[in-house]
Steps between C-alpha positions, in 0.01 A plus 500: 500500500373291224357249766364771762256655157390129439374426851323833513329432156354178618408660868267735294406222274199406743386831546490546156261185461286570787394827322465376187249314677310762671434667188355213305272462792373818499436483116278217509332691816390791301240546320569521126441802310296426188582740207229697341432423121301669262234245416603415118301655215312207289433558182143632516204460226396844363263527740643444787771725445244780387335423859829565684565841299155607606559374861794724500309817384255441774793471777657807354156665502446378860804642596487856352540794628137662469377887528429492849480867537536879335672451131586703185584308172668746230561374162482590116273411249508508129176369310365476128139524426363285197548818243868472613479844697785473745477617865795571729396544854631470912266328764501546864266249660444523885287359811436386864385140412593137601443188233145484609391810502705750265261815462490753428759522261655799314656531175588809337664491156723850351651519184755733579610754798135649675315330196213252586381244243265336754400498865315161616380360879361171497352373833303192580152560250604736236752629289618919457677689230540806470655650160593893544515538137143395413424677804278139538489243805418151401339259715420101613322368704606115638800315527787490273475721231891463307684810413384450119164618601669860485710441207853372683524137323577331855247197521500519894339716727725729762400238783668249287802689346571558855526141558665477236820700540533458872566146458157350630404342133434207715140677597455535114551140405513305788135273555503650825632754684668270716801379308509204727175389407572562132406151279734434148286562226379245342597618155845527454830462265836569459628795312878619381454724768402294800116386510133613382194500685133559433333738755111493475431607845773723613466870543685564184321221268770392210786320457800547658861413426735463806898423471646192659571666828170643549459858410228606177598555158253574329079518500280460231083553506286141489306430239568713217742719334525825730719623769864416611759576708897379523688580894846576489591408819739747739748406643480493919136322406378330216149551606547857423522525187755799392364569175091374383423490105151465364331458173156454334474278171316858401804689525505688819820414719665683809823446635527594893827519645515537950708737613456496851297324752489660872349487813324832649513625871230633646180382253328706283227671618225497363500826286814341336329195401197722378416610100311826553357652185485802414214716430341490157636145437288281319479163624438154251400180524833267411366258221 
């Protein structure tokens, strides 16, 4: 027995070599599958790594989900004036508009259930409010007048809160509103927080803090001691910023919180989009 399991061990034996064979061949006939490696991270200079951080903001801003249709933003807001006279109110902002071409916007501000603090409509050349307690209607004429022209201390107009809070801050601070074609600023460091950069030209002039994947912290007017705002960022988005707190080195400071952001089937008409007054109201020049 022992002798019939020997001479059928070295029968295979052969067999056993011939495919051992084969396969080796067909190895070195294949091509070879080269594994994919993140490229290694260098240590960067200050700048450099600033200029990636902003690279990455304009990517994410590139990539963003923009207001390409019918939309309703709700959210709270609770603001102090400079004589510390507090001001709890909800916003519902709404409109048909893309990036380029937002207006007309509506905004209409209550202070309670059926109580209206403030009704505005901004469109492309001037600026509405209406107040039903002065029984008054204030009005601009040109482009971006900011909410604080009515006494709201928001330093942006609705055009740009919109922007803002949909998640297309890239249109704000981006050179141009390509994010592809968007150029690292020239002036630029590195913060706790991620990086800083100085924004001369952009729609929002000022100086704007973005974190190390991206997304804006905070914003701060150019040139002198004035407006500023920090972004909390939410959490399916950092582009849309959750919460939004601003100050003034003069004391006024707002704290606006989203709530919801939707999209709207069918569009507004245009009544909907419309401020009528009504009769008797007085209308004045916004200073």
């Amino acid at each position: 027995m022992r002798d019939l399991f020997v001479r059928r061990r070295a029968a295979a034996l052969p067999r056993l070599l011939i495919l051992a064979a084969l396969m080796v061949m067909a190895g070195a006939c294949a091509p070879k599958r080269v594994p994919l490696v993140e490229p290694p991270v260098a240590e960067e200079s200050g700048e450099d790594k600033a200029a990636i951080i902003w690279q990455r903001f304009a990517a994410r801003a590139k990539a963003a989900e923009g207001m390409t249709g019918p939309f309703r933003v709700s959210a709270t807001l609770r603001y102090t004036d400079n004589e510390g006279k507090n001001t709890r109110a909800s916003g519902l902002l709404w409109g048909n508009g893309k990036t380029a071409a937002p207006h007309p916007l509506r905004l209409d501000l209550t202070a309670g259930p059926g109580v209206v603090v403030a009704k505005a409509r901004e469109d492309a050349s001037s600026f509405l409010v209406y107040v039903p307690d002065e029984k008054s209607a204030y009005r601009r004429e040109g482009k971006h007048s900011t909410l604080t022209s009515f006494g709201v201390p928001v330093p942006l107009s609705l055009g740009d809160l919109t922007l803002l809070v949909s998640g297309q801050s890239g249109a704000l601070f981006l050179p141009s509103v390509s994010a592809a074609d968007s150029g690292v600023p020239t002036e630029r460091s590195l913060t706790e927080n991620g990086a800083r950069y100085i924004l001369p030209g952009s729609r929002l002039p000022g100086e704007l803090e973005l974190s190390e994947d991206g997304a804006p912290v905070s914003w701060k007017e150019l040139g002198r001691e004035g407006w500023s705002m920090v972004f909390e960022p939410g959490d399916m988005d950092p582009l849309k910023p959750r919460r939004v707190r601003v100050s003034h080195v003069q004391g006024w400071s707002a704290l606006m919180v989203v709530k919801e952001i939707s999209r709207v089937s069918p569009p507004y008409s245009t009544a909907q989009l419309d401020l009528p007054l009504p009769p008797g109201t007085e209308t004045k020049p916004i200073e």
